[in-house]
C-alpha positions in Angstrom: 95.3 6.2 -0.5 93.8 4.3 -3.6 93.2 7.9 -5.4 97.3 8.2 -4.9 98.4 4.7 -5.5 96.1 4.9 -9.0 98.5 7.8 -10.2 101.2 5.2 -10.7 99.0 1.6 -11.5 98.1 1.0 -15.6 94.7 -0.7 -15.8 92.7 -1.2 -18.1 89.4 -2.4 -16.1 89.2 -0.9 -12.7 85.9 -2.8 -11.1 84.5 -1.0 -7.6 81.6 -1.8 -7.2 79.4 -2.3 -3.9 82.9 -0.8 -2.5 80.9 1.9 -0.4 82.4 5.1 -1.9 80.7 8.2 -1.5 80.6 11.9 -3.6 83.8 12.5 -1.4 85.4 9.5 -2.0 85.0 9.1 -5.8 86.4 12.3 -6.1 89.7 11.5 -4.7 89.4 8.9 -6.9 89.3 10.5 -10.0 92.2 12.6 -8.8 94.5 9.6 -8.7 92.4 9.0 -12.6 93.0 12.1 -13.8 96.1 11.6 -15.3 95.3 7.6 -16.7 94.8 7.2 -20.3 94.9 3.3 -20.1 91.7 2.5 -18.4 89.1 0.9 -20.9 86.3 0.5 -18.5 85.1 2.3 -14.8 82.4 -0.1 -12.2 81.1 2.5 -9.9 77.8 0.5 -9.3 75.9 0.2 -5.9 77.9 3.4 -4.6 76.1 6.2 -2.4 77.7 8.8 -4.8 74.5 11.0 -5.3 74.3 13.6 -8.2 77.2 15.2 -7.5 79.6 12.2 -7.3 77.8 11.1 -10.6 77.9 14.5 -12.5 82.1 14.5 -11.1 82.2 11.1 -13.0 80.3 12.4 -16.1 82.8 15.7 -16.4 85.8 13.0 -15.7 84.3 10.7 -18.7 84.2 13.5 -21.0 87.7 14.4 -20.2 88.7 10.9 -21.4 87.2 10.4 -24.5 89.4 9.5 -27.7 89.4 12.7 -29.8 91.3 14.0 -32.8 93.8 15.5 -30.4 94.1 12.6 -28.3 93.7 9.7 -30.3 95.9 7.5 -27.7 92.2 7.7 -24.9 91.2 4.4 -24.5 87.9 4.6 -22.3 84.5 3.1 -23.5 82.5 2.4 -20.1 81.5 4.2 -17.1 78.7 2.3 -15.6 77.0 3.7 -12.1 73.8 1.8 -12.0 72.0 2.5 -7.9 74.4 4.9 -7.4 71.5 7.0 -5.5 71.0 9.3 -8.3 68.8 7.6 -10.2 66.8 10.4 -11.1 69.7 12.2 -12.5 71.6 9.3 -14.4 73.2 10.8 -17.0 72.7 8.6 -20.4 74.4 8.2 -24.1 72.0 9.4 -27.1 70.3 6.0 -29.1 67.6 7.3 -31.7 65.5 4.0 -30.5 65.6 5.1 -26.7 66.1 9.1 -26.8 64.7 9.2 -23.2 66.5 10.2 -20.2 69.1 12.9 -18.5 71.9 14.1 -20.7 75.5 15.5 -19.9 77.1 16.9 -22.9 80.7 18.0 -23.8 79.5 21.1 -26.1 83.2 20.7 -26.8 82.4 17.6 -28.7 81.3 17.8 -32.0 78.7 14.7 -31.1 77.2 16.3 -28.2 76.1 19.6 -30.8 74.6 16.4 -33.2 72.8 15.0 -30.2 71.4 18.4 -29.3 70.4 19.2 -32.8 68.8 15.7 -33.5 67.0 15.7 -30.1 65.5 19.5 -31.3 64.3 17.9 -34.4 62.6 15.3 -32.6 60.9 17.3 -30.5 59.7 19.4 -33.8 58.6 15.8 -35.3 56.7 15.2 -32.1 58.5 12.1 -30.9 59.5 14.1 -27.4 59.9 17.2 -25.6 62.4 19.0 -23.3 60.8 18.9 -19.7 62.5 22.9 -19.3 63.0 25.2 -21.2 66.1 26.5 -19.5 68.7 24.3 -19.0 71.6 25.0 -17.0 75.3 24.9 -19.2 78.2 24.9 -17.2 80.8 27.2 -18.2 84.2 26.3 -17.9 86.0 29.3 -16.1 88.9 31.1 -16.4 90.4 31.2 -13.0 92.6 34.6 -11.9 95.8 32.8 -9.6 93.7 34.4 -6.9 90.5 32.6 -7.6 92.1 29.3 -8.7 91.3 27.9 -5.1 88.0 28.4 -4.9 87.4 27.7 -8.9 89.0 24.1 -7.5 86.4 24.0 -4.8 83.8 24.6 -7.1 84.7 22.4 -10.0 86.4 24.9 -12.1 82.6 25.4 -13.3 80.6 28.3 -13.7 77.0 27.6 -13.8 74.1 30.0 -16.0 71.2 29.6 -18.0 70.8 28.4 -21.6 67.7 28.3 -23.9 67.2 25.2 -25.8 64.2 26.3 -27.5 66.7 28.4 -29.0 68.9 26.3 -30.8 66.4 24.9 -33.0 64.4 27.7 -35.4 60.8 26.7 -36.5 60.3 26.9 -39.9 63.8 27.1 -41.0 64.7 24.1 -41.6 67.9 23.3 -40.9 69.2 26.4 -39.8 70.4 26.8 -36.2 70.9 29.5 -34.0 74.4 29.6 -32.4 75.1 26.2 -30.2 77.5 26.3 -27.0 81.3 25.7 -28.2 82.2 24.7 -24.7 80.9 23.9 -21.0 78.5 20.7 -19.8 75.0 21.2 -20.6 72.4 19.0 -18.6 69.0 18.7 -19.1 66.1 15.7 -19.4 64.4 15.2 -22.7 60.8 12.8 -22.8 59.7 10.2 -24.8 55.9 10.4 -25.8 54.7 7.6 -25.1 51.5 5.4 -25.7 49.3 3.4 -22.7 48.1 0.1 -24.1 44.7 -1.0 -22.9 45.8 -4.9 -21.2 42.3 -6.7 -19.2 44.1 -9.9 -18.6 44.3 -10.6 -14.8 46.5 -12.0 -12.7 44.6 -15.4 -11.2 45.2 -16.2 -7.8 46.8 -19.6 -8.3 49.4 -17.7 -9.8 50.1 -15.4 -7.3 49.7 -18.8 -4.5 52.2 -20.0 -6.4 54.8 -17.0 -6.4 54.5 -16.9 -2.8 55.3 -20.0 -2.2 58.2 -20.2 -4.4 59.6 -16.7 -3.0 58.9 -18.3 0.6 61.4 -20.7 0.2 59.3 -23.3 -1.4 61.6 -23.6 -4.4 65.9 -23.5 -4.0 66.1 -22.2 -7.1 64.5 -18.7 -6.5 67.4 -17.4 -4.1 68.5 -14.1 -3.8 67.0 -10.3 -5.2 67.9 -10.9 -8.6 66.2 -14.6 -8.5 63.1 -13.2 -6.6 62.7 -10.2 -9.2 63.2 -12.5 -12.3 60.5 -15.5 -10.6 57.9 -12.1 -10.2 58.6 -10.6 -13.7 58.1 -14.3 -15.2 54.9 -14.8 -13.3 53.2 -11.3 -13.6 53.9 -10.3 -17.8 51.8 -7.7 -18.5 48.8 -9.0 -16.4 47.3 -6.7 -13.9 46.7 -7.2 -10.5 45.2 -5.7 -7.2 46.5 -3.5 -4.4 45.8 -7.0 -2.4 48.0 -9.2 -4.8 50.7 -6.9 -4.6 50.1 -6.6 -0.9 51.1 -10.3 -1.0 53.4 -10.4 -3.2 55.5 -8.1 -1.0 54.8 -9.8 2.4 57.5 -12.0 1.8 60.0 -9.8 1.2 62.1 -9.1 3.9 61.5 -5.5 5.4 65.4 -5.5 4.9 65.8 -5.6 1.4 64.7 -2.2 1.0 66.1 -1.9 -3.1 63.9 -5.2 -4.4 60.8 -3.8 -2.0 61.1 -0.2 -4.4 61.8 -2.2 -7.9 59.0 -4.5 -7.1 56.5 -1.6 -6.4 58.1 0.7 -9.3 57.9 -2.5 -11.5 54.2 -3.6 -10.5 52.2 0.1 -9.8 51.8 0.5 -14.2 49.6 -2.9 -13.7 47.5 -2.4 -11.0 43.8 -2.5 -12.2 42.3 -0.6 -9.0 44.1 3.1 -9.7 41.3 4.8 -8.1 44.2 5.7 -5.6 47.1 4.7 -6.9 49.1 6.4 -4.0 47.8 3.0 -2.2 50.8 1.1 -3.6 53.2 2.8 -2.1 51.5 2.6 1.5 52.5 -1.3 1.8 55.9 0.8 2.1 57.7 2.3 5.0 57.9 6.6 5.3 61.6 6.4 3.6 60.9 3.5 1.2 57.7 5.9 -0.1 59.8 8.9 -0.4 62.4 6.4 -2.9 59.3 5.4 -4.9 58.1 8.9 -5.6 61.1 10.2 -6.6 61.6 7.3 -9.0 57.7 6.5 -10.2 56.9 10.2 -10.9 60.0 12.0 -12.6 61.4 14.2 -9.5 57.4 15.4 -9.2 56.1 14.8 -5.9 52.6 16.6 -4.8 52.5 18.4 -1.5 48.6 18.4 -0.8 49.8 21.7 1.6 51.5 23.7 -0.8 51.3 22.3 -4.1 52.5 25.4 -5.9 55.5 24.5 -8.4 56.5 23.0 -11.4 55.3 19.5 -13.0 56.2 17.3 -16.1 53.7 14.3 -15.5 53.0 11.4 -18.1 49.4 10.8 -17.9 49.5 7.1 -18.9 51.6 6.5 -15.5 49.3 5.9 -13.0 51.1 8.2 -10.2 51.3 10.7 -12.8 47.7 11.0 -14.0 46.5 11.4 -10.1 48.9 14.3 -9.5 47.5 15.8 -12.5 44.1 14.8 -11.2 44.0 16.2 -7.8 46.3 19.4 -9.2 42.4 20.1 -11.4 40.5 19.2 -7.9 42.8 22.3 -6.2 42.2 24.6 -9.1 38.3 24.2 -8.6 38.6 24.6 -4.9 40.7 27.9 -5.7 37.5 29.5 -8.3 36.0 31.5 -5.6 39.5 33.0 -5.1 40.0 33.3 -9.1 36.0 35.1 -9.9 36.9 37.0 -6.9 40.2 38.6 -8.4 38.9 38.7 -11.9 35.4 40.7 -10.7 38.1 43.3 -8.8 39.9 44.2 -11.1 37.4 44.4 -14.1 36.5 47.7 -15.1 40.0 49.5 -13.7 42.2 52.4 -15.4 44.6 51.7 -18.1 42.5 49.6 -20.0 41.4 45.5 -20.3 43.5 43.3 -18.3 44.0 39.6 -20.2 43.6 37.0 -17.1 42.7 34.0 -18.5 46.1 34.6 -20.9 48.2 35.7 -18.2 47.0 32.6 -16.2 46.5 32.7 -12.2 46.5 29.2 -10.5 47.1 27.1 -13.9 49.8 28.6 -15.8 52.2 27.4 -19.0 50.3 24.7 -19.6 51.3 22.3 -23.0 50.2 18.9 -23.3 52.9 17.8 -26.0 54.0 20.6 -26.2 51.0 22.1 -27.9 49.5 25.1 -25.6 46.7 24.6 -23.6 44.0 26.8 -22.0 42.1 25.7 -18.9 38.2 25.1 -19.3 35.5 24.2 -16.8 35.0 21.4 -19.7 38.4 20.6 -20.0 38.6 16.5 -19.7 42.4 15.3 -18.1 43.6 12.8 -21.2 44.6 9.3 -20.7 48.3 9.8 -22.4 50.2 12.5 -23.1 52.6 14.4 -21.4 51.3 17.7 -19.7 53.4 20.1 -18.4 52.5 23.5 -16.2 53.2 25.4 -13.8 50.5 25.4 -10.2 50.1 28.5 -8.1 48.3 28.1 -5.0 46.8 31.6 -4.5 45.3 30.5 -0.9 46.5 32.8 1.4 46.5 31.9 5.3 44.1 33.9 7.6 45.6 35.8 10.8 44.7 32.8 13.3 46.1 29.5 11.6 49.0 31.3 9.7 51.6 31.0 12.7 54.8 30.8 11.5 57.3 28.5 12.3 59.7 29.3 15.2 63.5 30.0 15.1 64.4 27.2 16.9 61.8 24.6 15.1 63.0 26.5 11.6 67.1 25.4 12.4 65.7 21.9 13.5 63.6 21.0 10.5 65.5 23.3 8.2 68.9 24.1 8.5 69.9 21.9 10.9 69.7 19.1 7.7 71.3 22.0 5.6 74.4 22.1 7.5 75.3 18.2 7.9 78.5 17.6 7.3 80.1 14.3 6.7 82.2 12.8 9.3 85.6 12.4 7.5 86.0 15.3 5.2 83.5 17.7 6.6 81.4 17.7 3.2 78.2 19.3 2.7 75.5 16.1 3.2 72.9 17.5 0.9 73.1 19.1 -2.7 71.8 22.4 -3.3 68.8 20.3 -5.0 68.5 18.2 -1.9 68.5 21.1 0.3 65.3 23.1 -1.3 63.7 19.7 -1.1 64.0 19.8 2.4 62.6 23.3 2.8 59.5 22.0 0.6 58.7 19.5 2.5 58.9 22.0 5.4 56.4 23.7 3.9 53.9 21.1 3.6 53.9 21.6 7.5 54.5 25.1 8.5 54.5 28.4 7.3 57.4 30.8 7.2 58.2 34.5 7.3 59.8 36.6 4.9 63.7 37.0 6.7 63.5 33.3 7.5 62.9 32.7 3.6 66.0 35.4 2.8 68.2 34.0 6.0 68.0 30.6 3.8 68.9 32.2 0.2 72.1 33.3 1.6 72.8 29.7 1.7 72.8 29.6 -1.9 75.5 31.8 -4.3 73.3 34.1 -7.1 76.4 32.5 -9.8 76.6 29.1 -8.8 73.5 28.0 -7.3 70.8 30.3 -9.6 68.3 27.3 -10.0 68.2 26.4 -6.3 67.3 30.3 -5.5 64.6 30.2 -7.6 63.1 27.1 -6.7 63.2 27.9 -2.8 61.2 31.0 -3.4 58.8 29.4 -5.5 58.9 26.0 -3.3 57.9 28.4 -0.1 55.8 30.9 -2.1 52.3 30.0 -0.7 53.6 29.4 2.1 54.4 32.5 3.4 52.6 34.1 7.0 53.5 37.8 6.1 53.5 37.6 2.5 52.6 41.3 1.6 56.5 41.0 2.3 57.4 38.9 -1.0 57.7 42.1 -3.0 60.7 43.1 -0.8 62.2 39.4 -1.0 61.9 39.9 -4.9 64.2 42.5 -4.3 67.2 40.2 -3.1 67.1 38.2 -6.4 69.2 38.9 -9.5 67.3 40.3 -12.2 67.5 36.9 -14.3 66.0 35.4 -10.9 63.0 38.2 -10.5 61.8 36.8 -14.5 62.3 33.0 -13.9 60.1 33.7 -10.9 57.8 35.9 -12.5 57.2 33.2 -15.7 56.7 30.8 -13.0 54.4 32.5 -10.7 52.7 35.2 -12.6 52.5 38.4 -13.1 49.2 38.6 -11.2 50.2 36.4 -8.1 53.5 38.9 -7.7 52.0 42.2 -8.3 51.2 43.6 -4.7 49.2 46.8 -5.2 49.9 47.5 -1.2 53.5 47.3 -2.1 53.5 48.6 -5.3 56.4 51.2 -4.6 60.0 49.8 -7.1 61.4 49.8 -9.8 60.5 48.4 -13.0 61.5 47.4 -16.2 58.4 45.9 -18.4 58.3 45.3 -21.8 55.0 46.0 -23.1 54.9 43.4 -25.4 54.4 40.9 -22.7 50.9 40.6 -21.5 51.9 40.0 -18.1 54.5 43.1 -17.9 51.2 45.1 -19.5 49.3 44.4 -16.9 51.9 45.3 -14.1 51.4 48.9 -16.0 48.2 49.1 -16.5 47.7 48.4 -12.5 50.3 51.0 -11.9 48.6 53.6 -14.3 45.2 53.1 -12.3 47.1 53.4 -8.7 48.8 56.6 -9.9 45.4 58.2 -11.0 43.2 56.7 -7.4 45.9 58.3 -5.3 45.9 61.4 -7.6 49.8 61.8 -7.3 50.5 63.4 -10.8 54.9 62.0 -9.6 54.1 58.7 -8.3 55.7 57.4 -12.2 59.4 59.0 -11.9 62.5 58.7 -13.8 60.5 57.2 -17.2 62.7 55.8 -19.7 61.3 54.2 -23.3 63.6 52.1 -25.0 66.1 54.0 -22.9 64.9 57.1 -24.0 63.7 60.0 -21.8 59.7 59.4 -21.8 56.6 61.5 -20.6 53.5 59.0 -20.3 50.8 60.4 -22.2 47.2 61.0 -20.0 45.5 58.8 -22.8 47.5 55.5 -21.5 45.1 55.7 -18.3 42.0 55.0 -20.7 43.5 52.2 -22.5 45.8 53.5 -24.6 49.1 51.2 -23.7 50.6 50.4 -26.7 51.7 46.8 -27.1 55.5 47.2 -27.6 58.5 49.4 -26.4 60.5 48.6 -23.2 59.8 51.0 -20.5 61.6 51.5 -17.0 60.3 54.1 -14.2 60.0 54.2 -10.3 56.9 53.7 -8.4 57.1 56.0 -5.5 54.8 57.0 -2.5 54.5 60.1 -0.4 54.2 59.2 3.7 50.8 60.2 3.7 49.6 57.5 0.8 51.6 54.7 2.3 50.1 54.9 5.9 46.6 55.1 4.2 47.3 52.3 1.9 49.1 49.8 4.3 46.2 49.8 6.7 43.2 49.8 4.6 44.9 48.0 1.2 44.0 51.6 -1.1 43.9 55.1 -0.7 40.3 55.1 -1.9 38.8 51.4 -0.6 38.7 48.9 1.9 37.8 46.0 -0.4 40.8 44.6 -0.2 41.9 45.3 3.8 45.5 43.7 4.4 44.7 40.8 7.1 46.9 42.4 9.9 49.2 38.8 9.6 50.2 39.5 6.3 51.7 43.2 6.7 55.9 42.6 7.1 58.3 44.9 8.3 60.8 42.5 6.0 63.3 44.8 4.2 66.7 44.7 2.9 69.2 46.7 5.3 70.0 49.2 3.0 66.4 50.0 1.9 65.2 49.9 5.7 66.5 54.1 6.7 63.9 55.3 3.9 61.0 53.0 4.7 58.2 54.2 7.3 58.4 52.4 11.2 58.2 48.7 11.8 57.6 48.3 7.7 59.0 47.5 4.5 57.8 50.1 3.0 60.1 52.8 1.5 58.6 56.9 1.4 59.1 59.3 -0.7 62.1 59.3 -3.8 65.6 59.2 -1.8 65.9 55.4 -1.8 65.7 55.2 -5.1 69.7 55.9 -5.6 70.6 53.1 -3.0 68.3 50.5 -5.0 69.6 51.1 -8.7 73.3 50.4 -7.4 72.3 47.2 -5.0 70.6 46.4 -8.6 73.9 47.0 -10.6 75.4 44.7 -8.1 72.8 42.1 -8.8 73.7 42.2 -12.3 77.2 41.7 -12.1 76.7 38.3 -10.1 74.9 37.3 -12.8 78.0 37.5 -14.8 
């Protein structure tokens, strides 16, 4: 009713806050906006309207600023401070305080400045990115046919963009080609610098706080009073876990929001961070969950399956222990690392680079400078270090039971499909959703179709990042995970190298499931090494056609003999098909080689996982596809891959 009675009001200040909108809600409301050029200034604060109702506002905001062409826009403010999306808050460039999540109209001529400006920053070393692939969203050109569900989807189109692109080192002022239209979002970081502070908090102060929060003094009423008498008494002392433990005794279990600011605003000041993670016990289970999400930029360690992506700033507390116990894992993982390393030294096709293809601790820059793992290596006090974890662990037949149907749909997809009670809306965000499924993880283990049954909840076009982060979220984690290579398959090609960078090139490669198609550029030390493996396989199971179809630089190719004694040249894109006869499959699914046991599949970890159209050519109760006929089938589910790309 409001978002139809607005299409006919003039206001100039339209002030809703606390008001109890939701994503749903605020969206009918800027229907009933979307025609307004009078209003000056929009109060969304205090509303549950999540990232989505907040990124609707941002695309409405940008719709409404006062350009050349419509000089008559009057709007200055849209504020939507605890809108439940604090990690997402979108933010106006200031040169003094860069950091934070951006939103920009490349249809604006200021949004290119801010991108160029916040480039050379990053070349100045002030900040950094946190990705190097943001995602732009495209506005699309919807067919009359399609202009329903272009509506239902925002009239958005969502794909990758490379920032590190836009800005060209050692060319100074020259940029490569910016987006001239579509929202591009991504988070850019402020280096900052930890002080050294030893004055401590006395206990007479903290006496007196309570007493005063207690009641003691009238004029300390109310969360904003209570949060302005605690800022005033602590400064920039430090204090203990027990201070704080005392502190927040007297705040009512109630007042959830001041509970999280006081932790958020006290856990940089404790002086015994030999656990830091002890701050936010004093919280309850969902208050905990609130203060990692805000305390350690969207990172949150699962000790169970801490394979994924982090940005941490090693002079936050929270921060640095990640990082800490990420260094504990990798030495746990050694054996597992001098194991592979000792297997496959001394194999056909010449030297394999691990240590620069990088295993368990991968894409590692601390400010953005590259970084190489060392037994010596000493975790800094500052700085921000960002990498990529694999946890190469893989479960053993008897505790690697995965999770049941039924237990999957309650813990799982059960959240997945919540709806909300009015308008039947999803509940969670594709982000919130993969969340979900980690957390899962942390718990259980899955199998292959369960991990494919829950990508078909996510488009290949519109959802791209969420794919990729549910397969890498639930990578480890994985009961029949000689299957992965099939699941691989039901990416888009964009999708099989964002997982590959992420992963690596050595945690993907499967010699037991070797048979595909592939398309490496030799250039890249990982795509070498995929080869090289390749080359050896073809020579041990002395199959002279097991390399088919060759094509370098999309030229018909023969591979010379000398390749298989280290002869791969370090350039040229080639493409060819892996393929197994029946005889060399059986031998090498049950003992892991045609001419070794060293490396015996665990009888768990074999999958009979296979898309439908792949499963005719494959051998009985596997994934596993014999001889060349498949081949056809593959390269046009692949063209279809493609074009959803598009």
């Amino acid at each position: 009713y409001l978002g139809h009675a607005l299409k006919s009001l003039k206001l100039e200040t339209l002030n809703l806050a606390e008001t109890r909108f939701t994503t749903a809600g605020v969206k009918y409301l800027l229907g009933g906006l979307k025609a307004d050029e009078s209003l000056v200034e929009l109060v969304l604060d205090g509303n549950a309207l999540l990232v989505d109702g907040v990124k609707a506002c941002m695309r409405w905001r940008h719709s409404k600023l006062r350009t050349e062409d419509h000089p008559e826009r009057k709007l200055k403010k849209v504020s939507m401070v605890h809108c439940g999306a604090e990690g997402f808050a979108p933010i106006d460039f200031e040169e003094a305080t860069p950091s934070g999540r951006y939103l920009l109209d490349m249809s604006q001529p200021a949004s290119h400045k801010t991108i160029k400006k916040l480039a050379e920053m990053q070349a100045e070393g002030v900040g950094m990115f946190d990705r190097k692939v943001a995602p732009l969203v495209l506005q699309a050109k919807a067919r009359r046919e399609e202009e329903e569900e272009a509506e239902e989807a925002g009239g958005h189109v969502q794909g990758p963009w490379m920032i590190n692109l836009a800005f060209e080192e050692g060319a100074t002022g020259k940029w490569g080609e910016l987006p001239k239209k579509g929202l591009l979002e991504f988070r850019w970081i402020e280096k900052r610098r930890m002080e050294v502070n030893t004055k401590q908090l006395s206990a007479a102060v903290v006496k007196n706080l309570k007493v005063k929060l207690e009641g003691g003094n009238t004029s300390v009423q109310g969360s904003k009073s209570r949060m302005e008498a605690v800022t005033k008494a602590v400064g920039d002392s430090t204090l203990t876990i027990q201070q704080l433990t005392d502190i927040l005794s007297v705040i009512p279990d109630s007042h959830i929001q001041e509970r999280i600011n006081l932790i958020i605003k006290c856990c940089r000041l404790l002086s015994d961070l030999e656990n830091p993670r002890q701050a936010r016990s004093i919280l309850e289970k969902e208050e905990r969950k609130l203060v990692a999400h805000r305390t350690t930029s969207d990172t949150v360690l699962c000790v169970n399956n801490a394979t994924g992506y982090y940005l941490l700033d090693l002079s936050r507390p929270f921060d640095r222990e990640i990082a800490q116990e990420l260094l504990d894992l990798k030495k746990k993982m050694e054996p597992e690392e001098t194991w592979l390393e000792t297997y496959l030294t001394g194999r056909g096709g010449g030297k394999r680079d691990i240590s620069r293809i990088g295993v368990v601790w991968r894409n590692a820059t601390l400010d953005s400078r590259h970084i190489t793992w060392t037994p010596t290596w000493a975790l800094p006090h500052q700085g921000l270090l960002s990498l990529d974890f694999v946890d190469i662990r893989r479960p053993a037949d008897i505790p690697a039971v995965p999770i049941s149907e039924h237990d999957l749909g309650e813990m799982v997809l059960k959240k997945w499909n919540q709806k909300s009670s009015i308008l039947g809306l999803d509940v969670h965000s594709d982000e919130g959703k993969v969340a979900i499924a980690r957390e899962a993880s942390n718990e259980v283990y899955f199998k292959c179709d369960q991990i494919a049954q829950m990508l078909t909840y996510f488009k290949p076009h519109k959802s791209m990042q969420s794919r990729i982060d549910l397969v890498v979220a639930t990578w480890s984690r994985v009961s029949d995970w000689h299957g992965l290579a099939n699941l691989l398959r039901m990416l888009t090609p964009f999708e099989h190298k964002c997982v590959l960078h992420r992963i690596g090139h050595i945690n993907t490669f499967d010699e037991v499931m070797a048979v595909g198609f592939y398309e490496l550029n030799l250039a890249h030390v990982g795509d070498r090494f995929i080869f090289q493996e390749l080359l050896h396989l073809s020579q041990r199971e002395k199959k002279d056609e097991s390399l088919i179809h060759p094509l370098l630089d999309g030229q018909t190719f023969s591979i010379p003999a000398k390749w298989i004694l280290g002869g791969v040249p370090e350039f040229g894109v080639l493409s060819f098909f892996y393929v197994r006869d029946k005889t060399t499959a059986t031998r090498v699914l049950e003992y892991g080689s045609v001419d070794h046991n060293k490396k015996e599949p665990p009888r768990g970890s074999m999958s009979s996982f296979v898309e439908e159209y792949l499963r005719p050519h494959c051998l009985e109760d596997t994934g596993c596809p014999v001889g060349d006929a498949w081949t056809h089938a593959f390269m046009c589910r692949r063209g279809r891959n493609k074009l959803a790309e598009k």
